[in-house]
DRENDO-1510 file (C-alpha; in Angstrom, 1 decimal, always signed):
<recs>
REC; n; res; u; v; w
REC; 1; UNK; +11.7; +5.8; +29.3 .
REC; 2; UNK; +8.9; +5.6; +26.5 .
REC; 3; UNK; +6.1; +3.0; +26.8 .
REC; 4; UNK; +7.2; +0.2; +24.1 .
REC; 5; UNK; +3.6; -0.2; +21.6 .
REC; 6; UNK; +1.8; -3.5; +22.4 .
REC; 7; UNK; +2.0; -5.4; +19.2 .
REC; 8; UNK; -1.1; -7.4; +19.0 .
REC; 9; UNK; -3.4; -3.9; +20.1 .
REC; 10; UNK; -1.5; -2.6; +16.7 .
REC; 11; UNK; -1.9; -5.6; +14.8 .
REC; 12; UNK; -5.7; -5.4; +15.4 .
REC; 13; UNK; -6.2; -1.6; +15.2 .
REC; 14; UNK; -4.6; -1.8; +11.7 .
REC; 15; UNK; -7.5; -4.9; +11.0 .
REC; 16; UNK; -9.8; -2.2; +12.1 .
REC; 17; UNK; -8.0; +0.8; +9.8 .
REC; 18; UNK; -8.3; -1.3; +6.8 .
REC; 19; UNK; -11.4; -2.5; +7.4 .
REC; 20; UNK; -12.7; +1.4; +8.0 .
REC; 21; UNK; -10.9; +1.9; +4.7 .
REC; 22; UNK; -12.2; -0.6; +2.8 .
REC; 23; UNK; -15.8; +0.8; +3.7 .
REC; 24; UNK; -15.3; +4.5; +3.8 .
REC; 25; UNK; -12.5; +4.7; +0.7 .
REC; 26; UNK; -9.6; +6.6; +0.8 .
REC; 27; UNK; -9.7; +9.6; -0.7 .
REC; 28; UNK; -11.3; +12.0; +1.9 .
REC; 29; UNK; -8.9; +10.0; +4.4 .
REC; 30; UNK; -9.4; +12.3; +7.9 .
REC; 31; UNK; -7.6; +10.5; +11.3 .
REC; 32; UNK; -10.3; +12.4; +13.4 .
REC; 33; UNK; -13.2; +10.6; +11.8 .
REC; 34; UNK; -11.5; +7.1; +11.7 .
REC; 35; UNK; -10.6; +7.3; +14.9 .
REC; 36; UNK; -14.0; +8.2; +16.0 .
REC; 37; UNK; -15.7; +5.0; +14.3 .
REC; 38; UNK; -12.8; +3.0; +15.6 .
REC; 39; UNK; -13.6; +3.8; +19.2 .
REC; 40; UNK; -9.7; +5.3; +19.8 .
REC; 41; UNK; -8.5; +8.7; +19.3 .
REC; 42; UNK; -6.3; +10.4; +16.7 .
REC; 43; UNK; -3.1; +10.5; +18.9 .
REC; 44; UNK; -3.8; +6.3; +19.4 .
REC; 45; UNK; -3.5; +6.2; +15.8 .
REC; 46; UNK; -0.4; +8.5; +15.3 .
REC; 47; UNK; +1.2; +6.4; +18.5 .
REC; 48; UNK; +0.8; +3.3; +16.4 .
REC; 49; UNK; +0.9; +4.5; +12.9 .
REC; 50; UNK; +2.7; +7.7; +12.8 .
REC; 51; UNK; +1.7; +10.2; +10.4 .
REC; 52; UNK; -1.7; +10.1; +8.2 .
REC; 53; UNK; +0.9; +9.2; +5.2 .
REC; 54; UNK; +2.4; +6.2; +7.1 .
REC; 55; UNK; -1.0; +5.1; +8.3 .
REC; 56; UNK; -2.1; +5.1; +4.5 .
REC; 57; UNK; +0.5; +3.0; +3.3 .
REC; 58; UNK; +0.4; +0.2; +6.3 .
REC; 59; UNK; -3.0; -0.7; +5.6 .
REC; 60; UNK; -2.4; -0.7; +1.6 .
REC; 61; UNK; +0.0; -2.9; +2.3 .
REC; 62; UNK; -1.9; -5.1; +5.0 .
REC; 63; UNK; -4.4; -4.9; +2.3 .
REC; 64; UNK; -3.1; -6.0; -0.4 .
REC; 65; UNK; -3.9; -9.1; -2.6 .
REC; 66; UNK; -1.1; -11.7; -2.0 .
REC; 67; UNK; -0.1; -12.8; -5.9 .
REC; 68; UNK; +3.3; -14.4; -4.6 .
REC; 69; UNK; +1.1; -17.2; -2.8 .
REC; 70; UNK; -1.2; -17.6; -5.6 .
REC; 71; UNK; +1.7; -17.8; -8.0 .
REC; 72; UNK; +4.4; -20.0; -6.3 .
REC; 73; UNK; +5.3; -23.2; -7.9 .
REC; 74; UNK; +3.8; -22.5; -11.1 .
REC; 75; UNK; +5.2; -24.5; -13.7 .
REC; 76; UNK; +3.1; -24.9; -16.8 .
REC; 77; UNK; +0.7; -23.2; -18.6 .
REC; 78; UNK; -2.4; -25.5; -16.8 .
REC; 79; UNK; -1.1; -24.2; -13.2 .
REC; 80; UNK; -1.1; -20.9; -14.4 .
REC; 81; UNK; -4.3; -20.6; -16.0 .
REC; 82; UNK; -5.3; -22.1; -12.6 .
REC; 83; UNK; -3.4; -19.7; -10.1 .
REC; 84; UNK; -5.1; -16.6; -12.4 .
REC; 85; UNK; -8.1; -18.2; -12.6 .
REC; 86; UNK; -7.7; -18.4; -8.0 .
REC; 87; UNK; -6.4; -14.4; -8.0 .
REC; 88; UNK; -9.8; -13.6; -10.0 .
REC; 89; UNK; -11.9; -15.4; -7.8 .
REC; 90; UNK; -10.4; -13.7; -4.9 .
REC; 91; UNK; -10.1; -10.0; -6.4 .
REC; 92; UNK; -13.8; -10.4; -7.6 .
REC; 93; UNK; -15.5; -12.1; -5.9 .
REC; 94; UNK; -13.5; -13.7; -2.9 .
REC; 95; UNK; -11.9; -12.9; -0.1 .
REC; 96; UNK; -9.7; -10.1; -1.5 .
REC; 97; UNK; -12.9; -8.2; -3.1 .
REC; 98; UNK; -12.8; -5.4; -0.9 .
REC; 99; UNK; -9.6; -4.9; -0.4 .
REC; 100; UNK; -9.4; -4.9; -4.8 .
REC; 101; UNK; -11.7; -2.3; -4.2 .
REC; 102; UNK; -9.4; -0.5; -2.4 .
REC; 103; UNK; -6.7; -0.6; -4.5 .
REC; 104; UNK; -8.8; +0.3; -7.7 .
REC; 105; UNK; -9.4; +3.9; -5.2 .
REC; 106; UNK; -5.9; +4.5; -4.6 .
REC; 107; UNK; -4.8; +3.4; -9.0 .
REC; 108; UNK; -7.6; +6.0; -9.6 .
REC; 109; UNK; -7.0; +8.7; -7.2 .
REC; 110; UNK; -2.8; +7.9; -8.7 .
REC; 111; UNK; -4.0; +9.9; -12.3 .
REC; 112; UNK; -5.5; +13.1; -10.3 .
REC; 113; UNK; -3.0; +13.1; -7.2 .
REC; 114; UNK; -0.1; +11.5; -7.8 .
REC; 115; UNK; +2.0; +13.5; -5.3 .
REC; 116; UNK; -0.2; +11.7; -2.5 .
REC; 117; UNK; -1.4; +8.6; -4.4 .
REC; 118; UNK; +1.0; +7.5; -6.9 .
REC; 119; UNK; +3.6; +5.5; -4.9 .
REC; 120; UNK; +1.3; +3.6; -3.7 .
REC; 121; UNK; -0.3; +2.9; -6.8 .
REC; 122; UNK; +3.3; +2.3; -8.4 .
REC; 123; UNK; +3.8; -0.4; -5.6 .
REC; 124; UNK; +0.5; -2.2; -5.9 .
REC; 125; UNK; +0.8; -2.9; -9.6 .
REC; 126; UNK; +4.5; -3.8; -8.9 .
REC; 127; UNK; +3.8; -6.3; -6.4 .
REC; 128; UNK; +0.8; -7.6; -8.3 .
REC; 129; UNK; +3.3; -8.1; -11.4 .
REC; 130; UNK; +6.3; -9.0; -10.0 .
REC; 131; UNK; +5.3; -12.8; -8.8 .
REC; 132; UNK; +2.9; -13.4; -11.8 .
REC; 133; UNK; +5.9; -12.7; -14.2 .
REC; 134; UNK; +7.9; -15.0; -12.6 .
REC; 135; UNK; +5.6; -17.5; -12.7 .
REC; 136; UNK; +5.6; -16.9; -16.8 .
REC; 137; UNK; +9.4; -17.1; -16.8 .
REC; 138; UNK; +9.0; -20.7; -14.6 .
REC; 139; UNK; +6.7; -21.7; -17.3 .
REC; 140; UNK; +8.8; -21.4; -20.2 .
REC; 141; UNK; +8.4; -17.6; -21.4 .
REC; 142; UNK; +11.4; -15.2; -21.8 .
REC; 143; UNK; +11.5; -12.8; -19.0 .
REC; 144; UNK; +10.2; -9.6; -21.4 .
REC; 145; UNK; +7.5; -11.9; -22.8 .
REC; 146; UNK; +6.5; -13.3; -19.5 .
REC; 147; UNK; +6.5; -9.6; -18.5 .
REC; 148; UNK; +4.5; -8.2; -20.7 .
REC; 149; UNK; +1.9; -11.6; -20.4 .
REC; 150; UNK; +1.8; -10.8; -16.6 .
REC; 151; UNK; +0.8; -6.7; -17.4 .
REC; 152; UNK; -2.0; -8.5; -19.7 .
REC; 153; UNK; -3.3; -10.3; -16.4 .
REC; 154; UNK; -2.6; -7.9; -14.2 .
REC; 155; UNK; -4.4; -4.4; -15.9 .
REC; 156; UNK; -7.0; -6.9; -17.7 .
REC; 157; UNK; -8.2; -8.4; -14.5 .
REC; 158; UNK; -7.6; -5.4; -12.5 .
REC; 159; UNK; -10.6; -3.5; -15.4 .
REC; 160; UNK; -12.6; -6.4; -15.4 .
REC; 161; UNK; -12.9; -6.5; -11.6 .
REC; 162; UNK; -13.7; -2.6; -12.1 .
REC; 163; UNK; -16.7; -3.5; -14.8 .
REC; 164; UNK; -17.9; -6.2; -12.6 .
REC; 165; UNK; -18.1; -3.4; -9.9 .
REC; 166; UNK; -19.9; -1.0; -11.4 .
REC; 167; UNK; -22.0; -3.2; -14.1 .
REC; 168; UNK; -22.8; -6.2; -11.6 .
REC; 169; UNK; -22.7; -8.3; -15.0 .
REC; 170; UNK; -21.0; -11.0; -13.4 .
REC; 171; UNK; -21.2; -13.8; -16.8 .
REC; 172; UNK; -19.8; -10.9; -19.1 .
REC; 173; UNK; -17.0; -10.0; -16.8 .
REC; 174; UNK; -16.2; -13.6; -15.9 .
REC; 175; UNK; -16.1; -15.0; -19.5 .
REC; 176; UNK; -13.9; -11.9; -20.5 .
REC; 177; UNK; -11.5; -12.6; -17.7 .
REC; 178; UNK; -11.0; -16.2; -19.2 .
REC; 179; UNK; -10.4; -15.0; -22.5 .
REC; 180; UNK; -7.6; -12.5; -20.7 .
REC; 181; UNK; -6.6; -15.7; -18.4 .
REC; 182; UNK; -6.0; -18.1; -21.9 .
REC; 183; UNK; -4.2; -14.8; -23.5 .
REC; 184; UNK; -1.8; -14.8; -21.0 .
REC; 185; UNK; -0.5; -18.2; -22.5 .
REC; 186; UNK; -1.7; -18.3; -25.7 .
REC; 187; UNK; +1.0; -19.4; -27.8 .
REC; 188; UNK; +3.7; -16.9; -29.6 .
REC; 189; UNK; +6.5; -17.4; -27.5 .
</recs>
């Protein structure tokens, strides 16, 4: 009878994968190497994870920023401005910087591999949009409005965080991402 996996040794060996990940990108992803840094071995990792494909997307989606928190029980235009205002904090400059970091890899590595890359991409700007639009329709904006507004936050903050990255201006990047912020509910409904 097979061994069952022991949860919690999985729970923290994918902490350690995205951590790895989050230091080392993704792109020249090699199980060998991780393994090696992690202190296990390749076949711990393909016991826990499966294949180097379903390793990749666990720890995307461990990694993730978490939007739907962020967003929930948005009503009006002030707790919006204030929920974006929390998810820039934390993409840029907070607790989800690094794994932001991450994800701007994988949207990048989407345009030159998307047979490897672009579902994941696909999923990360889905899940980034999918919880900031509904917090536009819960304000007041029609759903392809509030749509559209939540893209503006979404790919605005999402290049800002990348200028901020690579620039280190951190005044320029953060007034621009209140400008995008008060765009997203500026009037014009």
């Amino acid at each position: 009878m097979p061994r069952m996996p022991d949860l919690d040794k999985r729970a923290e060996l994918l902490r350690a994968v995205v951590g790895y990940l989050e230091d080392n990108g993704v792109s020249d992803l090699s199980l060998a190497p991780m393994a090696e840094a992690l202190g296990t071995s390749k076949r711990m990792l393909l016991y826990y994870f499966g294949d180097r494909g379903a390793l990749l997307s666990q720890a995307l989606e461990a990694a993730r920023p978490d939007a739907g928190q962020i967003f929930d029980g948005v009503t009006t235009d002030e707790q919006f401005v204030e929920a974006a205002r929390t998810l820039w904090f934390a993409v840029s400059r907070g607790d989800q910087r690094r794994s932001a970091t991450m994800m701007l890899q994988v949207l990048s590595l989407a345009t030159t591999d998307p047979d490897t890359y672009g579902r994941y991409a696909r999923t990360t700007v889905a899940v980034l949009l999918k919880p900031i639009t509904e917090a536009l329709v819960a304000v007041g904006y029609p759903r392809a409005d509030a749509a559209a507004r939540a893209t503006l936050v979404v790919s605005g903050l999402r290049g800002l965080c990348q200028d901020r990255l690579v620039t280190s201006q951190r005044a320029r990047v953060d007034a621009a991402a209140e400008l995008v912020i008060a765009a997203a509910v500026a009037p014009g409904r």
